[in-house]
BAFI-3210 file (N, C-alpha, C; in Angstrom, 3 decimals, decimal comma, padded with zeros to 6 digits):
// residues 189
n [1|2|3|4|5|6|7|8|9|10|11|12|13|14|15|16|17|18|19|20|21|22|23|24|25|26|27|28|29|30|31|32|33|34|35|36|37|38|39|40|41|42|43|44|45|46|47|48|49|50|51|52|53|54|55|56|57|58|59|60|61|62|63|64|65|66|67|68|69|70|71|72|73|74|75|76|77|78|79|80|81|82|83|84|85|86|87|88|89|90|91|92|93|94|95|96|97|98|99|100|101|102|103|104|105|106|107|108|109|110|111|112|113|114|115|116|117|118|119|120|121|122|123|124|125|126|127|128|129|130|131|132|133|134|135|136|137|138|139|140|141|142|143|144|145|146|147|148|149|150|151|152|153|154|155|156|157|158|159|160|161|162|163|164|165|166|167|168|169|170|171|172|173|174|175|176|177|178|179|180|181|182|183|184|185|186|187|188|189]
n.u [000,838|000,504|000,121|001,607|004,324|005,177|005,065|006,667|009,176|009,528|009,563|012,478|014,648|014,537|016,650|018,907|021,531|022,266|019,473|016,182|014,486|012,881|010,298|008,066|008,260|008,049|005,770|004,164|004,718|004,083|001,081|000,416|000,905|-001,536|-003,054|-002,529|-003,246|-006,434|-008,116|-006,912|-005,497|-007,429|-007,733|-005,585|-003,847|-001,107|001,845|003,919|006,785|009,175|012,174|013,678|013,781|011,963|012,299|013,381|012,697|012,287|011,381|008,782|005,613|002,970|-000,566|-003,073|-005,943|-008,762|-011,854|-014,581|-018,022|-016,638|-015,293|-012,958|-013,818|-016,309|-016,236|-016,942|-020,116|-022,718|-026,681|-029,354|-032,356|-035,815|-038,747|-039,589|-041,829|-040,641|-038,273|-036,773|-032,990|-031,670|-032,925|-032,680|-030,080|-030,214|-031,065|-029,425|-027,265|-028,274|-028,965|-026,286|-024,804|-026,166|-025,921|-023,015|-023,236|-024,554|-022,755|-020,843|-021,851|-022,401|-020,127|-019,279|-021,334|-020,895|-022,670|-022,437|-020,821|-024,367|-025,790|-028,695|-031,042|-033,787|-036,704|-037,492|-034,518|-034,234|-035,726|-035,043|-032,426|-032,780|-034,232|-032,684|-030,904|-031,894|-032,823|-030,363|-028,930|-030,906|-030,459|-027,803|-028,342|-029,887|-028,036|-026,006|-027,713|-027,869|-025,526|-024,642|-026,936|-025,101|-022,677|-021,452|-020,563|-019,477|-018,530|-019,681|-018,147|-015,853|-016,881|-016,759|-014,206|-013,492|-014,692|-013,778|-011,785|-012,991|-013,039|-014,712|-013,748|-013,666|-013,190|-012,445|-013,177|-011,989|-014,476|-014,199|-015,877|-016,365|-017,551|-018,037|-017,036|-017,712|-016,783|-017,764|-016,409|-016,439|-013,446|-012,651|-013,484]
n.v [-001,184|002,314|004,388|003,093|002,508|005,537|005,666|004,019|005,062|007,207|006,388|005,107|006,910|007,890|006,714|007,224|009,609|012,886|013,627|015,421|015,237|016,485|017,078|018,550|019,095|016,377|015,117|016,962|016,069|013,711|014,016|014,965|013,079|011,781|014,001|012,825|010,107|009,950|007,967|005,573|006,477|006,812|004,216|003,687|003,603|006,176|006,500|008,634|008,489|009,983|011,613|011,352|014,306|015,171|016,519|015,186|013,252|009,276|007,057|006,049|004,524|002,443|000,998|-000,747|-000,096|-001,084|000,796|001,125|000,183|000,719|000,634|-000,800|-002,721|-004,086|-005,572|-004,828|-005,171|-004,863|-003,372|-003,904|-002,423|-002,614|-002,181|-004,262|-006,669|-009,952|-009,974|-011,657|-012,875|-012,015|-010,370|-008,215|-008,136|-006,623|-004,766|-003,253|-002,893|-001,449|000,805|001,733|002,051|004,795|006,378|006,770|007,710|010,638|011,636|012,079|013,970|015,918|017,037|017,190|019,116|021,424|021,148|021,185|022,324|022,805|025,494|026,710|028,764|029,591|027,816|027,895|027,746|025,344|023,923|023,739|023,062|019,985|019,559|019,826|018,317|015,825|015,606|015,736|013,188|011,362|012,245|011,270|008,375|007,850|008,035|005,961|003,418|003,608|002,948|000,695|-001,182|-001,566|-002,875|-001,600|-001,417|000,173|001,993|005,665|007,274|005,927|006,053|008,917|009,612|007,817|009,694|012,008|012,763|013,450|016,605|019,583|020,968|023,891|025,126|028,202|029,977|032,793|033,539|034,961|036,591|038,433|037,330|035,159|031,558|029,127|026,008|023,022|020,728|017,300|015,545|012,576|009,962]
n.w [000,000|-001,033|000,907|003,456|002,580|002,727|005,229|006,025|004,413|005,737|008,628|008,107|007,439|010,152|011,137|009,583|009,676|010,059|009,053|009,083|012,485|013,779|015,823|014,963|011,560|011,179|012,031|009,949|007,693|007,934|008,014|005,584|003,914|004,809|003,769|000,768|001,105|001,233|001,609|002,774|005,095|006,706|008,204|009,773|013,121|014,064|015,760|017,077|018,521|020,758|022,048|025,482|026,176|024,337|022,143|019,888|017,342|017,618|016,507|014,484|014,790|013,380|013,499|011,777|011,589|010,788|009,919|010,796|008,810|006,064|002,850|003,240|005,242|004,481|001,437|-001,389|-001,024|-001,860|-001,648|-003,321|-003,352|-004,260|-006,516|-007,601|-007,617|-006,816|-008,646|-010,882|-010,928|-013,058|-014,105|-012,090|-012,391|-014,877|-014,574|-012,755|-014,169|-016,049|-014,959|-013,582|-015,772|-017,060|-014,577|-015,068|-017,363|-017,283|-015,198|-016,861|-019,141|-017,094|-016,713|-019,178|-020,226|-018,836|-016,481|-013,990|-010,912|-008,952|-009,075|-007,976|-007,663|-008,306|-008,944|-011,463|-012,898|-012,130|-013,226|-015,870|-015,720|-015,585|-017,238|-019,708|-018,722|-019,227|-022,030|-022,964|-022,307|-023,514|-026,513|-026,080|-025,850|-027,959|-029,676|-028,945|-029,128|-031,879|-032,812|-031,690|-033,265|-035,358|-033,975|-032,310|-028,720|-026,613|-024,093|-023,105|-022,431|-024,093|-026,774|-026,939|-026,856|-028,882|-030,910|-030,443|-031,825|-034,133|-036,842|-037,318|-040,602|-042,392|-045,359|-047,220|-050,116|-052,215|-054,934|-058,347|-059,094|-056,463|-054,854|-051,955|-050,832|-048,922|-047,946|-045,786|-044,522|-042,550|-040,544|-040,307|-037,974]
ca.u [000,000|001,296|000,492|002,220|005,447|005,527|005,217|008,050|010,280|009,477|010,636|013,869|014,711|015,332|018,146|020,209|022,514|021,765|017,900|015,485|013,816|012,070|009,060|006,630|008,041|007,784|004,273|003,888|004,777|002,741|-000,188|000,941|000,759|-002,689|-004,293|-002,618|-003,949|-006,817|-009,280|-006,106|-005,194|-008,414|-007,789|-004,239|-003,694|000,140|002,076|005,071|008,063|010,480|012,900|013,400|013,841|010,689|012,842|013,572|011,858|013,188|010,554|007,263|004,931|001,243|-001,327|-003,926|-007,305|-009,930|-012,704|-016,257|-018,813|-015,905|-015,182|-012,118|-014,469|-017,460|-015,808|-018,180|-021,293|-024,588|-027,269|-029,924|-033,765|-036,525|-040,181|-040,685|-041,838|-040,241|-037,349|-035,664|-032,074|-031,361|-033,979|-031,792|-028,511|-030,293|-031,582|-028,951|-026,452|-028,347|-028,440|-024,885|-024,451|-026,861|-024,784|-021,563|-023,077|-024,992|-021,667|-019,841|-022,667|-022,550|-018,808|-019,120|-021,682|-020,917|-023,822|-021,726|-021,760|-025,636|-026,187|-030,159|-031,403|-034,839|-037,680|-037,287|-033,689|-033,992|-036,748|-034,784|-031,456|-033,596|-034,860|-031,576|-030,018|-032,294|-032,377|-028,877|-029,450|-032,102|-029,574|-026,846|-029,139|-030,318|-026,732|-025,740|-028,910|-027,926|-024,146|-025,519|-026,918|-023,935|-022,442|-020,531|-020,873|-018,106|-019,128|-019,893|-016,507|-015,245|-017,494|-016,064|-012,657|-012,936|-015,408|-012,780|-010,929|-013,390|-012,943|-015,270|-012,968|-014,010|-012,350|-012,931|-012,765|-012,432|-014,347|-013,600|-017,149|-015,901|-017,916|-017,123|-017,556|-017,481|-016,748|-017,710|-016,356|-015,557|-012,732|-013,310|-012,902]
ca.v [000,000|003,395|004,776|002,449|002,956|006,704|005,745|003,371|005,379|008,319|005,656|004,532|008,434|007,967|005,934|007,929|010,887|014,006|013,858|016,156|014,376|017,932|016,855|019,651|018,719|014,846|015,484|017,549|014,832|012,369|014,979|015,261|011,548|011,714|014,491|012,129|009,244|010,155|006,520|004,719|006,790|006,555|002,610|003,815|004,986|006,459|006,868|008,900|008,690|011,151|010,886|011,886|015,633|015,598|017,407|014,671|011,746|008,224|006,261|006,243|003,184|002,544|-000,065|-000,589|-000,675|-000,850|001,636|000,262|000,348|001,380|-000,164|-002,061|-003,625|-004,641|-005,147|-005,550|-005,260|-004,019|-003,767|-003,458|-002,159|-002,335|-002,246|-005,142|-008,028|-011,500|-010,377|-013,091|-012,073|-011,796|-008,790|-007,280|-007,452|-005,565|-002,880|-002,821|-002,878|000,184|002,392|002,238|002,945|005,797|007,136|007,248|008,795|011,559|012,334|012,196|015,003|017,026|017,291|018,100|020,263|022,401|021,422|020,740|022,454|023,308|026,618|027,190|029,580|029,306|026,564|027,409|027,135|024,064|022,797|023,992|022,099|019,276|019,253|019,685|016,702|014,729|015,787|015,487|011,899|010,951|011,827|009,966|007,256|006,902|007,519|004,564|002,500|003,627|002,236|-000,913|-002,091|-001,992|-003,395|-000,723|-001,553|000,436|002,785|007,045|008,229|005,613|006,496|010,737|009,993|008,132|010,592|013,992|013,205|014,445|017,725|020,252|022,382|025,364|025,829|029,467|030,431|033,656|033,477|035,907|037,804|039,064|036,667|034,177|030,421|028,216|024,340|022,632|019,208|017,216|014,599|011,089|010,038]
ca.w [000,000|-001,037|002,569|004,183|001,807|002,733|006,522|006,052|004,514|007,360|009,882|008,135|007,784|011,103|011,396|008,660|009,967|009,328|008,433|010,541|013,079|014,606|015,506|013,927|010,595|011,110|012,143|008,776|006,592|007,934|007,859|003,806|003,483|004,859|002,909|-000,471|000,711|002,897|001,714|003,359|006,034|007,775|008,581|010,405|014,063|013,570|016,662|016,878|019,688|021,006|023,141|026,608|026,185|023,569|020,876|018,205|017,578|017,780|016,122|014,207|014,882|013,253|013,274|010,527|012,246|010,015|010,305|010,327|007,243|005,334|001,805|003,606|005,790|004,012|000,094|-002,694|-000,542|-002,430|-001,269|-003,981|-003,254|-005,379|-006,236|-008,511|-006,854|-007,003|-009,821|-011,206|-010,288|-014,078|-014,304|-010,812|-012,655|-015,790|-014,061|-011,847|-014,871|-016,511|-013,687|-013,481|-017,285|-016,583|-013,883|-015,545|-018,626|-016,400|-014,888|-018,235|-019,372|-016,329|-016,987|-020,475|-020,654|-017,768|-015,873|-012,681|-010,377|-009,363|-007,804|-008,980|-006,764|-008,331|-009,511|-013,406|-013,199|-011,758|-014,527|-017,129|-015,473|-015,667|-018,921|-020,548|-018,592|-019,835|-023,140|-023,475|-021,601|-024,816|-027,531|-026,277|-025,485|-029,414|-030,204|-028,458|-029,766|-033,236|-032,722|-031,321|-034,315|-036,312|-033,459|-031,418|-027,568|-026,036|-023,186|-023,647|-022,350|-024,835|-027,764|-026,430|-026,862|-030,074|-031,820|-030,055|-033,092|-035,691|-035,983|-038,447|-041,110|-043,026|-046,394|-047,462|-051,410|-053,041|-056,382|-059,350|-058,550|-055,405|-053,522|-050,823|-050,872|-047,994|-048,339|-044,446|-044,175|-040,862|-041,008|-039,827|-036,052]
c.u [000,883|001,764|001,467|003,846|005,979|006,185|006,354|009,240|010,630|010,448|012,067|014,639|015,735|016,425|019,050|020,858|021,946|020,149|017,332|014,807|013,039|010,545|007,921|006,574|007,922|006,479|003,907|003,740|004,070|001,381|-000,276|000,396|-000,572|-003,902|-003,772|-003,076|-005,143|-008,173|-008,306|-005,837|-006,157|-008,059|-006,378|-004,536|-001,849|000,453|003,913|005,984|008,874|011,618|012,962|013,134|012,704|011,274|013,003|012,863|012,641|012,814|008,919|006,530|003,308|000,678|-002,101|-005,223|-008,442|-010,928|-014,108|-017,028|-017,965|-016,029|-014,193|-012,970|-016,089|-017,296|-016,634|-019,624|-022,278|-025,411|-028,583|-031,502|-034,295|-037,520|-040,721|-040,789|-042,151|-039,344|-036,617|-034,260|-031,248|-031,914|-032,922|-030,849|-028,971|-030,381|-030,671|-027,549|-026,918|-028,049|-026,652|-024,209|-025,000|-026,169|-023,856|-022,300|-023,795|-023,949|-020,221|-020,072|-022,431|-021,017|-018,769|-020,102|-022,054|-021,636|-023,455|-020,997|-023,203|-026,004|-027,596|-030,853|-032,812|-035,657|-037,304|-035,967|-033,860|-034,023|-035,728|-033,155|-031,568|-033,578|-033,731|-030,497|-030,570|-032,582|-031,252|-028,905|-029,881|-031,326|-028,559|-027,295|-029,110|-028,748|-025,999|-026,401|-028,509|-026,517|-024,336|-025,983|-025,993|-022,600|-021,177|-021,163|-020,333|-019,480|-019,233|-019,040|-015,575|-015,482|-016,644|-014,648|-012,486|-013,396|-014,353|-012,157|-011,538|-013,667|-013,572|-014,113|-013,624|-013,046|-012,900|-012,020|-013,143|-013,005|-014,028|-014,839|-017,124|-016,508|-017,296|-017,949|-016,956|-017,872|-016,589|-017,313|-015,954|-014,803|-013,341|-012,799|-011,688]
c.v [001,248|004,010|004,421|002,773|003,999|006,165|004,863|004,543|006,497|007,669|004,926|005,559|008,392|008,062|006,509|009,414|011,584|014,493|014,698|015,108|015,098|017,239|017,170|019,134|017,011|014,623|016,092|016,609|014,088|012,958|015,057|014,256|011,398|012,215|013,885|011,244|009,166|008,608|005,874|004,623|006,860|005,281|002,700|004,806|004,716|007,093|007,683|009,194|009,832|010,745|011,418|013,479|015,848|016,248|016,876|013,426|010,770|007,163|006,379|004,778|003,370|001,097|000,141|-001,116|-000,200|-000,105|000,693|000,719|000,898|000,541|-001,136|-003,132|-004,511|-004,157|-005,486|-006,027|-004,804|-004,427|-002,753|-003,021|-001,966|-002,679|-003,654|-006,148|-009,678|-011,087|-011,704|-012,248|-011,703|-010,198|-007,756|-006,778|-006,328|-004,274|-002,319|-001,776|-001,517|001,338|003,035|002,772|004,690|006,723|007,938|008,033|010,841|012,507|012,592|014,030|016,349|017,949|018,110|019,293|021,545|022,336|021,052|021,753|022,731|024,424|027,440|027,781|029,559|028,124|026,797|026,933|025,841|023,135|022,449|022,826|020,353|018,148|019,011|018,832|015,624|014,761|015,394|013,660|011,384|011,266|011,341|008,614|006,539|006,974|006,104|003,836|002,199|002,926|000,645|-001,875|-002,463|-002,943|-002,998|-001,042|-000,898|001,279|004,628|007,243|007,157|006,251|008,383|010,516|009,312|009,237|011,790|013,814|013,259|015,718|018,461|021,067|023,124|025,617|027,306|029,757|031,277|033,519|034,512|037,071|038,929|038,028|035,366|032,267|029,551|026,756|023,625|021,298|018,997|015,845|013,325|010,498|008,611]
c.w [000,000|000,436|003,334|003,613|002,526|004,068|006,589|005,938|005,497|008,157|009,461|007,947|008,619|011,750|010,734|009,959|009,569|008,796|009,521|011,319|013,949|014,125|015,006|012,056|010,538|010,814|010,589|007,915|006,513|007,545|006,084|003,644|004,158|004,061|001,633|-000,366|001,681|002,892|002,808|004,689|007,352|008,847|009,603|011,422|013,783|015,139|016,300|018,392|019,605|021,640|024,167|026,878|025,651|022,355|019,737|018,632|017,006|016,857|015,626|013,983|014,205|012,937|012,456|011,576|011,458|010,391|009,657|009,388|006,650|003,992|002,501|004,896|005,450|002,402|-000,445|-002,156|-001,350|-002,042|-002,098|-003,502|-004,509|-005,207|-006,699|-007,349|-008,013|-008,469|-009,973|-011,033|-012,050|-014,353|-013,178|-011,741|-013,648|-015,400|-013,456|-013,087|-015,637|-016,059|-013,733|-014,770|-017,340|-015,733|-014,710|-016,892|-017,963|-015,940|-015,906|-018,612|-019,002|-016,503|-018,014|-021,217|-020,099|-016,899|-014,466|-011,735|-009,935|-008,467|-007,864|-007,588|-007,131|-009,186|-011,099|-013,616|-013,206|-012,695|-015,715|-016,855|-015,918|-016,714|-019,548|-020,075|-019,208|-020,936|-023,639|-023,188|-023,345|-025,899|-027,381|-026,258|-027,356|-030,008|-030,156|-029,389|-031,190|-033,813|-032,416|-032,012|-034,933|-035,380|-032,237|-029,813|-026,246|-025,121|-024,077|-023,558|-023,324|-026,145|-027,475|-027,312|-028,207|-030,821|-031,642|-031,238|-034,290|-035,787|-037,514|-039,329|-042,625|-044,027|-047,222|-049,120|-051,849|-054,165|-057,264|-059,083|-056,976|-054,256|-052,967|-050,634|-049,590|-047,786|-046,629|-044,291|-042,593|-041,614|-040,021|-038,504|-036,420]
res [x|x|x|x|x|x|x|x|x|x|x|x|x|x|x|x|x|x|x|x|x|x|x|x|x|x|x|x|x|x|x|x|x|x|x|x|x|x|x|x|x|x|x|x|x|x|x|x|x|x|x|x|x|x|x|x|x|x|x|x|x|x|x|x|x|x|x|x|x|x|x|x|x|x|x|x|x|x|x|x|x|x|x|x|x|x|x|x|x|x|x|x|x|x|x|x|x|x|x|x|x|x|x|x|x|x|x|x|x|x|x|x|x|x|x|x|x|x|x|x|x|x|x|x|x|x|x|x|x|x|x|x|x|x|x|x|x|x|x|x|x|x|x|x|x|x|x|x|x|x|x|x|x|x|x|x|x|x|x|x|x|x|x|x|x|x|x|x|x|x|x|x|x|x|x|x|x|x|x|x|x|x|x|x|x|x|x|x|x]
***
């Protein structure tokens, strides 16, 4: 575990010559290595020694104590609710399996079409927030659908990143009349 790494090499530090061992910045570090790994650092109490005077420290000790309902203590739990009654557990995974497509494209959306953060101070905003998630929602949806037949299955942020590389260009031609001709192609993803 990365965490654990850092906190190692903290405590072999120690033992070298010359390294600080002032306890404010010891303390700092570890505090560092908490706000980088802070899922990890929860599960760790971290003790740190001094020595008799209190001025340098001698030793840094930690145990891993799992924190309760965490992900490291209850992995790969779900716990699905629902209305239908008596699914077959085939019907669960579908629905379950959409939602989560649903999700991630929602938060693909919100990403890309600015709609993230939400600071709607009144009811129309809201509607109108709304409306145009789920709009946007309903044409990626038949996009998908329409890929599907031909036999594209990939996810949205896959489908994103191949399509980013078609890009519209604008060829602009003087003709001999003075006027202006504009040729729009896009190139191919």
């Amino acid at each position: 575990m990365l965490f654990e790494e850092v906190l190692q090499k903290l405590a072999d530090r120690l033992a070298r010559p010359h390294t600080t061992k002032d306890p404010g910045k010891i303390h700092q570090r570890i505090g560092r290595a908490k706000q980088k790994y802070p899922r990890a650092a929860q599960h760790y109490t971290i003790e740190v020694k001094l020595d008799q005077a209190g001025k340098s420290v001698t030793a840094i000790t930690w145990s891993k104590d799992p924190k309760q309902g965490s992900a490291l203590t209850h992995p790969g739990v779900y716990c699905l609710r629902t209305t239908l009654t008596e699914p077959t557990d085939a019907e669960l995974w579908k629905t379950y399996s959409m939602l989560t497509n649903l999700e991630a494209v929602f938060r693909s959306l919100k990403t890309d079409l600015g709609l993230r953060p939400v600071f709607h101070q009144n009811e129309r905003r809201v509607d109108a927030h709304l409306f145009l998630s789920i709009l946007a929602y309903i044409l990626v949806h038949t996009i998908r659908m329409q890929l599907k037949v031909t036999g594209m299955t990939e996810s949205w942020d896959r489908l994103r990143n191949i399509l980013s590389g078609q890009v519209p260009i604008t060829a602009t031609v003087q003709r001999n009349d003075a006027r202006t001709v504009h040729v729009r192609k896009a190139t191919r993803p």
